[in-house]
VEXLO-96103 format. One record per residue (C-alpha): residue in three letters; x, y, z. Coordinates in steps of 0.25 Angstrom, whole numbers, plus 5000, padded with zeros to 4 digits. Layout:
// VEXLO-96103
 residu    X    Y    Z
    ala    X    Y    Z
...
//
This chain:
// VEXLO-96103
 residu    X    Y    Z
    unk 4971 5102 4968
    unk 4961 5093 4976
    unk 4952 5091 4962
    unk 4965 5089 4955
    unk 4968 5078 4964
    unk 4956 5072 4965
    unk 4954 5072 4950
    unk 4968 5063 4949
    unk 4963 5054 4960
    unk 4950 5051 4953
    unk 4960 5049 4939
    unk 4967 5041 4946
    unk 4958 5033 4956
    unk 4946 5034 4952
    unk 4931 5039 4959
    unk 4929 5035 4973
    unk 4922 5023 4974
    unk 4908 5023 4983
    unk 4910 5015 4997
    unk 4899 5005 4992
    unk 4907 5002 4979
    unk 4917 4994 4987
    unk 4910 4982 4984
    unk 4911 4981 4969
    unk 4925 4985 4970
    unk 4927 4971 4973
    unk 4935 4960 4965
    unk 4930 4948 4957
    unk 4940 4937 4957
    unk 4946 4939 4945
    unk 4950 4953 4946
    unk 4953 4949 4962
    unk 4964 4939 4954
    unk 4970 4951 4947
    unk 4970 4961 4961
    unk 4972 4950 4971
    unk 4983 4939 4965
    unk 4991 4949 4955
    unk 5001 4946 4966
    unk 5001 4933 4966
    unk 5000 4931 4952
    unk 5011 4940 4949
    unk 5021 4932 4958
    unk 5023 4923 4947
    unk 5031 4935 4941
    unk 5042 4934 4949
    unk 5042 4921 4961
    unk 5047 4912 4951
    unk 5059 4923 4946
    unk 5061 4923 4962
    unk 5065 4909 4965
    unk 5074 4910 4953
    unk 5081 4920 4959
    unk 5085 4914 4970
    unk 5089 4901 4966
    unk 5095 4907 4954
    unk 5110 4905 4959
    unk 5107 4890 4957
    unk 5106 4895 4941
    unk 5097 4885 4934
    unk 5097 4876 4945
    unk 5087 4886 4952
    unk 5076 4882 4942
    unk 5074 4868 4946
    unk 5071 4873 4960
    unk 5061 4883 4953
    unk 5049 4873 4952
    unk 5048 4866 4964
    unk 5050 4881 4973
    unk 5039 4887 4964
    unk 5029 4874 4968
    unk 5033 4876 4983
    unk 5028 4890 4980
    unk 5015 4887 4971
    unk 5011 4876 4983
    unk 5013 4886 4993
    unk 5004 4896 4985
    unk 4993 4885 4985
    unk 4993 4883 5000
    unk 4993 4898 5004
    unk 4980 4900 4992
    unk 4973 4890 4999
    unk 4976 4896 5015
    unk 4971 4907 5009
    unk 4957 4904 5002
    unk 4954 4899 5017
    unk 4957 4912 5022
    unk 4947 4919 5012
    unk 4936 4912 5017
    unk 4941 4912 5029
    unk 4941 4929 5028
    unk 4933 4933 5019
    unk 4935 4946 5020
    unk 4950 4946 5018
    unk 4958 4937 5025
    unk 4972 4944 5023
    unk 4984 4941 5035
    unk 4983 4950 5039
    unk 4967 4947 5044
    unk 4969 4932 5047
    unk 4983 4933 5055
    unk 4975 4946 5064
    unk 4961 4938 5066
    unk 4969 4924 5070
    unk 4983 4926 5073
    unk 4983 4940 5079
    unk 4986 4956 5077
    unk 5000 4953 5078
    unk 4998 4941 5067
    unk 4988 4950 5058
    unk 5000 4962 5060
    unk 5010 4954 5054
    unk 5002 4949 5043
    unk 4998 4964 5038
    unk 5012 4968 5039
    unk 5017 4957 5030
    unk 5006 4959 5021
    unk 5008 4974 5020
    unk 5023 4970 5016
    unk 5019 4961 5007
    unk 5010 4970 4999
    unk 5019 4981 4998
    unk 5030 4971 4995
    unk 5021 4966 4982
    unk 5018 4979 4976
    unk 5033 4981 4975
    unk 5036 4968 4971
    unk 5025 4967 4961
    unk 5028 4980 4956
    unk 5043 4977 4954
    unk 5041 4964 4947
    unk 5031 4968 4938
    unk 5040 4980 4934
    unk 5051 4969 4934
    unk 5043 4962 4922
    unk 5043 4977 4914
    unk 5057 4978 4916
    unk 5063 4964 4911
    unk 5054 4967 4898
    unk 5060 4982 4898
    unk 5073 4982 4905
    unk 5073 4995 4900
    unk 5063 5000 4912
    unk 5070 4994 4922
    unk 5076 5006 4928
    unk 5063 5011 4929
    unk 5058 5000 4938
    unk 5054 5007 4953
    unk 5048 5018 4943
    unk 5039 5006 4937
    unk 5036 5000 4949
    unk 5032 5013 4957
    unk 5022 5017 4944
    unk 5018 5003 4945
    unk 5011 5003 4959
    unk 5007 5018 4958
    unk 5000 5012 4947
    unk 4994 5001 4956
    unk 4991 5010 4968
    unk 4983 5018 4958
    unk 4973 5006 4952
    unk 4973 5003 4964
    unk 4966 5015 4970
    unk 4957 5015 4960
    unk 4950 5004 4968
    unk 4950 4985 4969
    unk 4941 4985 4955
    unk 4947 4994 4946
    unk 4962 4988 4949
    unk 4956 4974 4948
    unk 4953 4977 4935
    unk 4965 4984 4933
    unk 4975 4973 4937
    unk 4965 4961 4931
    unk 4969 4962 4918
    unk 4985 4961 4919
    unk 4983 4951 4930
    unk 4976 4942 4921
    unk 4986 4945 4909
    unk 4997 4940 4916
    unk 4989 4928 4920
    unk 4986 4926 4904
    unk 5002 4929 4902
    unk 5006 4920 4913
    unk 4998 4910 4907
    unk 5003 4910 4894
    unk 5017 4910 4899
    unk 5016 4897 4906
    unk 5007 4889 4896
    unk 5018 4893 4885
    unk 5029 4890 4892
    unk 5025 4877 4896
    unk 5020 4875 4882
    unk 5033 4880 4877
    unk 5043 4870 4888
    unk 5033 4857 4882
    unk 5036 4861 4867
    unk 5052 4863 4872
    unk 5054 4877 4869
    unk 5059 4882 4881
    unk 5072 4892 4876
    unk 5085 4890 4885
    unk 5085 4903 4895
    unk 5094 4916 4892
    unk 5098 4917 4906
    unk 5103 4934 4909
    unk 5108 4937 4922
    unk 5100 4929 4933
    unk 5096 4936 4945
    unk 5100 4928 4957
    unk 5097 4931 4970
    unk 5105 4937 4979
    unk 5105 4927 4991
    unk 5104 4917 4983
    unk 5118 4920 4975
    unk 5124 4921 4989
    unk 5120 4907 4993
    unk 5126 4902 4979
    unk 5139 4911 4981
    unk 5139 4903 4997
    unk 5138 4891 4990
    unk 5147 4892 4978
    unk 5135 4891 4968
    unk 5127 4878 4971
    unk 5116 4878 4982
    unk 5115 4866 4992
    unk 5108 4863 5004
    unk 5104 4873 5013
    unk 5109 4887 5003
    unk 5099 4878 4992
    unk 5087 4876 5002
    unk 5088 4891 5006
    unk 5090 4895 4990
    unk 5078 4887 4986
    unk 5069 4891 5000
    unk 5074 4906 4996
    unk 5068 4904 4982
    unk 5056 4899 4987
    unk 5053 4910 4996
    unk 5055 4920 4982
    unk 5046 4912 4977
    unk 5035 4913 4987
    unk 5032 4928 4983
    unk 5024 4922 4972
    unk 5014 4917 4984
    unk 5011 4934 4987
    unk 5000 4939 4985
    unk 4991 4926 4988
    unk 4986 4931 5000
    unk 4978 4943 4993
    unk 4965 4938 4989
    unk 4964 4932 5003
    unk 4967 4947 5009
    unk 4958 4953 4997
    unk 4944 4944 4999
    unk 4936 4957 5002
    unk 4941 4962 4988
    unk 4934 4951 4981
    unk 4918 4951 4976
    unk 4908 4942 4983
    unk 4911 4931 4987
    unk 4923 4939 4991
    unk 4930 4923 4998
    unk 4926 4914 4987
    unk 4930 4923 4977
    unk 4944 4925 4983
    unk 4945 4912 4986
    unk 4944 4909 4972
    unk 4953 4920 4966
    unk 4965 4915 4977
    unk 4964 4901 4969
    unk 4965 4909 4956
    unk 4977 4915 4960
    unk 4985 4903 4968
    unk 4982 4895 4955
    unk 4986 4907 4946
    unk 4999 4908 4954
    unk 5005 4894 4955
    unk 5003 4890 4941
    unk 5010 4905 4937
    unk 5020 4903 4946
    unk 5024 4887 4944
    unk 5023 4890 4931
    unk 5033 4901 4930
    unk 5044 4894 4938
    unk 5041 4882 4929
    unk 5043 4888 4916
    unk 5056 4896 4923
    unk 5060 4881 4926
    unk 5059 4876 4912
    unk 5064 4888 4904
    unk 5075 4890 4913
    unk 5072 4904 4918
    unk 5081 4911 4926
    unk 5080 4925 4934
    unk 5086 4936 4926
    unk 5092 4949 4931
    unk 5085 4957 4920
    unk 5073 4947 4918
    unk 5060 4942 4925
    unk 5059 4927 4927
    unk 5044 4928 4919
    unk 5050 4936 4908
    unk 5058 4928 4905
    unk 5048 4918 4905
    unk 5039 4926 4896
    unk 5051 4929 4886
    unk 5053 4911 4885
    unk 5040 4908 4883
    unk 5035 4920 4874
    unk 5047 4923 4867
    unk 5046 4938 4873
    unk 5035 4940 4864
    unk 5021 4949 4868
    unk 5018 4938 4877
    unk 5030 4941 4885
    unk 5026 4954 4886
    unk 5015 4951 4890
    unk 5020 4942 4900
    unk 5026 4954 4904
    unk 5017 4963 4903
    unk 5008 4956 4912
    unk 5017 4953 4922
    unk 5022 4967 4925
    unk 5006 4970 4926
    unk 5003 4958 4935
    unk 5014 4961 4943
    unk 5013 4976 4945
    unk 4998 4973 4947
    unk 5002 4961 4958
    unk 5003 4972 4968
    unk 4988 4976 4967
    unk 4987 4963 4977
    unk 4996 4974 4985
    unk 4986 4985 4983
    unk 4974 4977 4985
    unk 4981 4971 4999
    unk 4987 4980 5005
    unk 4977 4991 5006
    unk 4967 4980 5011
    unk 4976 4977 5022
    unk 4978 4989 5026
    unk 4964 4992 5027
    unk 4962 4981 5036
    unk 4975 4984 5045
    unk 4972 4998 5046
    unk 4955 4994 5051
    unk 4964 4988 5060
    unk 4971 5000 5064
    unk 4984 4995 5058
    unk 4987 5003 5047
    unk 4982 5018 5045
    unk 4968 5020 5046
    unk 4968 5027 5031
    unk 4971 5013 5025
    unk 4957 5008 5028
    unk 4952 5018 5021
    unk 4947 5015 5007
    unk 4949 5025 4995
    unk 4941 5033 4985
    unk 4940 5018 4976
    unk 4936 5010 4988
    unk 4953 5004 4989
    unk 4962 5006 5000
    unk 4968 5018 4993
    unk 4978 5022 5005
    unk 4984 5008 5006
    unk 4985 5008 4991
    unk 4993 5021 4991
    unk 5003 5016 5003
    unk 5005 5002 4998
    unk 5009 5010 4984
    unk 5018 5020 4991
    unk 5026 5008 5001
    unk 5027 4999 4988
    unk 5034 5011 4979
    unk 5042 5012 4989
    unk 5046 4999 4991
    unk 5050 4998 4975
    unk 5058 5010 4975
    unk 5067 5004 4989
    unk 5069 4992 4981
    unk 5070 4998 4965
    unk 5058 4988 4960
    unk 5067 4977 4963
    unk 5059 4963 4963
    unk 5070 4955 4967
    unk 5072 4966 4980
    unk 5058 4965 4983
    unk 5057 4950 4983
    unk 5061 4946 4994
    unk 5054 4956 5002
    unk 5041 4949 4996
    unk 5032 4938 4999
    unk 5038 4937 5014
    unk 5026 4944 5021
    unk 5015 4936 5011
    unk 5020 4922 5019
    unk 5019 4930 5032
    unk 5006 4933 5028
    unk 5003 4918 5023
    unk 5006 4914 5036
    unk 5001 4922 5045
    unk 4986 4919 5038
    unk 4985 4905 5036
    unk 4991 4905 5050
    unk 4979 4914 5056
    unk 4970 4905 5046
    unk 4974 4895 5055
    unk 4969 4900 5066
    unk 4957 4903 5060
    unk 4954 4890 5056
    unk 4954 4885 5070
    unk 4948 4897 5076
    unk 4936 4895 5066
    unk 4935 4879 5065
    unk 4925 4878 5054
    unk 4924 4867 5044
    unk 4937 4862 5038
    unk 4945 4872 5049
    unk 4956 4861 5051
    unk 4960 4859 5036
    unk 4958 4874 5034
    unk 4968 4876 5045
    unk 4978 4866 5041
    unk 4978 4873 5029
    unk 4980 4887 5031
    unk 4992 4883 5042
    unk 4998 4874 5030
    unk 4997 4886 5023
    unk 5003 4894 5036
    unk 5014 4886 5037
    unk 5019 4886 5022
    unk 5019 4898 5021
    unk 5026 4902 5036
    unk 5037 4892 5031
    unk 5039 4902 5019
    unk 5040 4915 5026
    unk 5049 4909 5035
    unk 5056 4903 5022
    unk 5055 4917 5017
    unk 5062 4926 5027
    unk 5074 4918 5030
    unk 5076 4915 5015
    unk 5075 4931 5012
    unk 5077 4939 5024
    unk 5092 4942 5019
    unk 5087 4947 5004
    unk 5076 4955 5011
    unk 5065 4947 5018
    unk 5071 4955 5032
    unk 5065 4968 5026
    unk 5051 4961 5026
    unk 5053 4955 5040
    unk 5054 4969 5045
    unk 5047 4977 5038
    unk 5032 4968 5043
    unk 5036 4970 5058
    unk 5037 4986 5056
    unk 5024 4984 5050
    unk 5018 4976 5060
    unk 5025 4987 5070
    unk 5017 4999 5062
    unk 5004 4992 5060
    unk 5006 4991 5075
    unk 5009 5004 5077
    unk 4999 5010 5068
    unk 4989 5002 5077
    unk 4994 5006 5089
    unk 4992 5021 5086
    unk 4977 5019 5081
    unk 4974 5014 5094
    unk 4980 5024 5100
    unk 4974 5036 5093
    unk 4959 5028 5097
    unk 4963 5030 5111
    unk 4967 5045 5110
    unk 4953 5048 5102
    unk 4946 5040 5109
    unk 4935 5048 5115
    unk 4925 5043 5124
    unk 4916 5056 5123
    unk 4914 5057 5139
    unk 4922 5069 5141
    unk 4916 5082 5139
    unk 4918 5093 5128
    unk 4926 5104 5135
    unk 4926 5118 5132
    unk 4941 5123 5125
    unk 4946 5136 5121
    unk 4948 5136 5106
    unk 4958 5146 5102
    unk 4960 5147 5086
    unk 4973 5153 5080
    unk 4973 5158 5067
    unk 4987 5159 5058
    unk 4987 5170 5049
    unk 4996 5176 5040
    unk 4988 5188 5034
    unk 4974 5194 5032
    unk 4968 5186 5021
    unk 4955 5177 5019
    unk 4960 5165 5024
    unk 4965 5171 5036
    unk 4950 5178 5038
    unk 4944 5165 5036
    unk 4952 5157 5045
    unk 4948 5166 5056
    unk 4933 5167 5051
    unk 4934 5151 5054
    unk 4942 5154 5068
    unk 4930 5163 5073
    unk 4919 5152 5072
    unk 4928 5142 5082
    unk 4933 5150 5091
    unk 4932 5163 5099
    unk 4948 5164 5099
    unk 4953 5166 5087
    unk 4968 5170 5084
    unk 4974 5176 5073
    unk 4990 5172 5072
    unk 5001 5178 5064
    unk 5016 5174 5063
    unk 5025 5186 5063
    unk 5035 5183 5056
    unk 5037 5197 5047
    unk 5034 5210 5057
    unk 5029 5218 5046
    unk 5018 5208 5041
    unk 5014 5204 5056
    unk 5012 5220 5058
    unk 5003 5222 5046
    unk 4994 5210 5048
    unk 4993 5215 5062
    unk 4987 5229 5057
    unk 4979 5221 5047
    unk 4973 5213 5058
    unk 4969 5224 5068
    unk 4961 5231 5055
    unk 4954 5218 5053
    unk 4948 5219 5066
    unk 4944 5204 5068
    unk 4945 5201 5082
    unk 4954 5190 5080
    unk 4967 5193 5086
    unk 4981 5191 5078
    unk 4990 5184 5086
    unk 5005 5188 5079
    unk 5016 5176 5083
    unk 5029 5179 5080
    unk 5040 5171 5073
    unk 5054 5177 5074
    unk 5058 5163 5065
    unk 5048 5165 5054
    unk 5041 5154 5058
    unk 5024 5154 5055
    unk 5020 5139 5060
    unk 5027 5139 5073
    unk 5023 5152 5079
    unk 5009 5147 5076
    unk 5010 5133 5083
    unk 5017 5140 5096
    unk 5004 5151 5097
    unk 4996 5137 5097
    unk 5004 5130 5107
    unk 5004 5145 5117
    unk 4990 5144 5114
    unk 4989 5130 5121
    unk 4999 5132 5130
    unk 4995 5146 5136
    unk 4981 5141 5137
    unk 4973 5149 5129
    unk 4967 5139 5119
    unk 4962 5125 5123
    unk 4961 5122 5107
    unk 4968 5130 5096
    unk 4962 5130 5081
    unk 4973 5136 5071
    unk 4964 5140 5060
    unk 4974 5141 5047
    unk 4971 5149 5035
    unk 4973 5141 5022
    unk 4973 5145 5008
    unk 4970 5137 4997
    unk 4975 5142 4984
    unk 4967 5139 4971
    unk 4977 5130 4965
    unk 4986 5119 4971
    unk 4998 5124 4966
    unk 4996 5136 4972
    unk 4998 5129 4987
    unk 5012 5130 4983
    unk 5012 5146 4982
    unk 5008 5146 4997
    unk 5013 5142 5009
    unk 5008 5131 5019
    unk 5006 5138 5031
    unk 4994 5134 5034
    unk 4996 5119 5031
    unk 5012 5120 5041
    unk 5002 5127 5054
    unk 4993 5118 5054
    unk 5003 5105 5053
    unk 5010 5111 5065
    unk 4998 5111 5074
    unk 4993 5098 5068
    unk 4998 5090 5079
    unk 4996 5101 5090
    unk 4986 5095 5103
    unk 4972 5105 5105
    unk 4976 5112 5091
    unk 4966 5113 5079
    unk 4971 5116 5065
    unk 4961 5121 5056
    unk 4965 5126 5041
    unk 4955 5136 5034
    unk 4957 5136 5020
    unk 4954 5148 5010
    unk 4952 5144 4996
    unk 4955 5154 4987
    unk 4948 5155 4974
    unk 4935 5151 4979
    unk 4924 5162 4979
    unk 4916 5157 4992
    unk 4923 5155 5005
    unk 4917 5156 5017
    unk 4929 5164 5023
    unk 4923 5174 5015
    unk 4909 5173 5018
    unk 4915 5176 5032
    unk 4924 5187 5029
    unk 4915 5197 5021
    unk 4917 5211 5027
    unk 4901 5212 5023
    unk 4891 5203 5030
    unk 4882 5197 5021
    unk 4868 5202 5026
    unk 4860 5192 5032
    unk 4846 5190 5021
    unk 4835 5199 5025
    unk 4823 5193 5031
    unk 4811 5191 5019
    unk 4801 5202 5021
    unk 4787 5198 5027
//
């Protein structure tokens, strides 16, 4: 079984990478692009369909309103990019929030910073996930009922490239990234073309989809929106939108996952990636503007885009093709993230010390597996729903803006170096902008689910805490400063057995070279069988006593764990080893033919103070083992001395 295992592991992962292969398993900048701004990118896909959605209960009216929100968003966009390069050369080797917040603002700042970022990560893979199946589905309604299916394939799918280690899923994810750059592209430059040269069809409108708060707000009002119902409308809008703005901060957490020089070449690829974005985005939401496109129930908002400007041809395909690849690949910024962070957080006695660890292909292979397994779990509770997910998302990313350019701040006038004030005036610009939207964010959708997020990152913050609080505790308990002496205990060891067989004789063989004492214990539980294995005993003859404990109940574990505990208590033992006789069948199948005896004794004393569990396994089909070596009934003679 373990070959077997191993053999699908190397199928499916690849061969262990050597430790000094770390450095070539970083980025250039344009894979770094496709690994580090798929998120981004991707938004595109869906922020403009967002604000629709919300101001669709103005009907048509809502795209005059389209425009000027989308530029709000792109100029944003452009003010957190810059905050950011100053905070890649700032921290060169990764300047995440969750690093600026704890270095300038504190462990309390640096806490809530991870915890919003951890929601947010998790929150894009599901949303990622479900919109790029969301692009499948409006091509083939027929899948549609097979959409959590999809998505859960989908990031199992990612978790394994992803294991396979940085490069190998660079390359991976490079080529659909730039595809649907190509296909965006086209979509644009032939839909402007198109607009200039007066073919733009009138819209078949199908069912829109309208949000719900937003149709209760038109239902208050009779219809028609004024004053303050409009403002909170469009500010509502504008917050859906913002979700386009995730994912910028991760080339700025990622700077160590770039080639030499690891800043400037982050720098640059940030640049790529905030031009790449507006233009995308502003773009959309103008050709939704001119073509009059509207939020269908049964259609994305890019589709039918593609379907206008192709005519539903191979390039709408294509169109669709690409964005369900960019957008199930947009959570690699996820997988690439979020196992960093909890590196760092867990160096930091945060998070679990196995998250530090790196894997067979140098990646953070145990935060790749939880981050898959929380956002599986996340798409089932809310059935691959985008629109659900939405407003969950994009809330911890401006808690995260803030809390950095706020801690840059800081920085700056800590440091004082050249250009300090301008630096400064900058990343607080920056720090405010973008506190104004999170607050704009939670009281616009804390009723449609924003409150989930509000108290999902304090219990977070309370079990980072936690989980800190108990390491150092264990490094107090341990803590051993070496002046006491070694005392002298009395070791007694306590053998199970069920029968004379091999395993039994050489789980005592073992017993014998620890200690002088050495038990033999039996459960009675049938009288006839305790009776024989008696008899068979005494004609052994080993000078080990058997010890018979009886079980009126039938019980085998807990007679076992109260001879332990009479063994403490009555003093006869100051340390107790239970040796346990194991078996290992030849197959692994064959575990299920036999019972767990041994495996159920020794979790019962697992927790047991001054009690040492030791299992002695006997493999059968091998033709050496040192139990037999041991056990033969005639001595090998020792080699005769060579005659003079």
């Amino acid at each position: 079984m373990p070959n077997a295992i191993l053999g699908a592991k190397r199928l499916l992962v690849g061969r262990p990478l050597p430790s000094d292969r770390l450095e070539h398993e970083r980025l250039d900048k344009k894979t770094a692009l496709a690994v580090l701004s798929s998120d981004a990118i991707s938004s595109v896909a869906y922020a403009t369909e967002q604000i629709l959605i919300v101001l669709a209960v103005l009907g048509t009216m809502a795209l005059h309103y389209l425009i000027p929100i989308s530029a709000v968003i792109v100029g944003l966009l452009m003010l957190v990019a810059l905050s950011y390069r100053q905070t890649i050369f700032a921290y060169p080797n990764g300047g995440g929030s969750y690093t600026v917040a704890k270095d300038n603002l504190g462990v309390g700042a640096g806490l809530v910073a991870a915890a919003a970022l951890l929601t947010d990560y998790i929150l894009t893979v599901a949303v990622s996930i479900s919109s790029g199946i969301a692009a499948i589905t409006s091509a083939y309604p027929v899948l549609a009922p097979w959409t959590v299916t999809l998505c859960v394939a989908a990031i199992a799918l990612l978790a394994v490239v992803n294991l396979r280690g940085v490069r190998e899923s660079g390359a991976a994810f490079s080529v659909p990234t730039y595809i649907f750059i190509g296909a965006m592209l086209a979509l644009l430059g032939v839909g402007v073309v198109r607009l200039a040269m007066g073919h733009a069809p009138a819209p078949t409108l199908g069912p829109l989809r309208v949000d719900v708060v937003s149709q209760a707000h038109g239902a208050a009002t009779g219809g028609l929106l004024t004053g303050f119902a409009l403002v909170f409308l469009i500010l509502r809008a504008f917050a859906e939108g913002c979700v386009a703005m995730t994912g910028t901060e991760a080339i700025s957490n990622g700077v160590t996952a770039f080639r030499n020089p690891a800043s400037k070449n982050a720098a640059t690829t940030l640049g790529w990636m905030a031009a790449i974005l507006g233009v995308f985005f502003i773009g959309t939401s103008y050709l939704a503007r001119h073509y009059g496109i509207m939020p269908s129930a049964n259609e994305t908002v890019l589709s039918q885009l593609g379907r206008h400007v192709f005519g539903g041809g191979w390039a709408y395909y294509l169109l669709q093709y690409s964005t369900f690849a960019v957008l199930v690949l947009a959570a690699n910024t996820a997988f690439a993230d979020f196992p960093r962070l909890s590196s760092l957080l867990a160096e930091d006695r945060y998070m679990p010390h196995q998250l530090a660890a790196r894997g067979d292909r140098l990646a953070f292979s145990n935060g790749i597996v939880a981050l898959s397994l929380v956002a599986i779990l996340l798409v089932w509770m809310f059935h691959g729903d985008t629109s659900a997910l939405i407003p969950l998302y994009a809330i911890g990313v401006f808690l995260c803006f803030t809390l950095s350019q706020a801690g840059m701040v800081r920085h700056w006038f800590a440091a004082r170096g050249d250009g300090w004030w301008w630096r400064a005036g900058l990343n607080g610009l920056g720090a405010l902008a973008t506190a104004l939207v999170f607050i704009v964010q939670i009281a616009t959708k804390f009723v449609h689910g924003a409150w989930i997020v509000v108290l999902i990152i304090p219990l977070i913050i309370w079990m980072l805490v936690a989980i800190h609080r108990h390491y150092l505790q264990f490094a107090e308990e341990i803590k051993y400063t070496g002046q006491a002496p070694l005392m002298f205990m009395h070791h007694t060891v306590v053998v199970p057995v069920s029968g004379i067989t091999k395993a039994t004789a050489g789980a005592l063989v073992y017993a014998t070279t620890i200690s002088e004492d050495v038990r033999a214990a039996t459960v009675g539980v049938d009288p006839a069988s305790t009776a024989a294995l008696r008899k068979q005993w005494e004609e052994w003859d080993i000078d080990v006593p058997l010890v018979v404990l009886e079980s009126p109940y039938r019980s085998v574990i807990r007679p076992i764990v109260d001879y332990v505990k009479q063994l403490e208590a009555n003093g006869e033992a100051d340390l107790v080893t239970v040796i346990v006789p194991e078996i290992v069948p030849h197959h692994w199948w064959e575990h299920l033919l036999h019972n767990k005896t041994a495996l159920y004794i020794r979790t019962a004393l697992l927790f047991r103070p001054k009690v040492v569990v030791t299992a002695v396994p006997y493999l059968l089909g091998h033709a050496v083992r040192l139990q037999d070596l041991a056990l033969r009934e005639d001595p090998v003679p020792a080699p005769s001395a060579p005659a003079p």
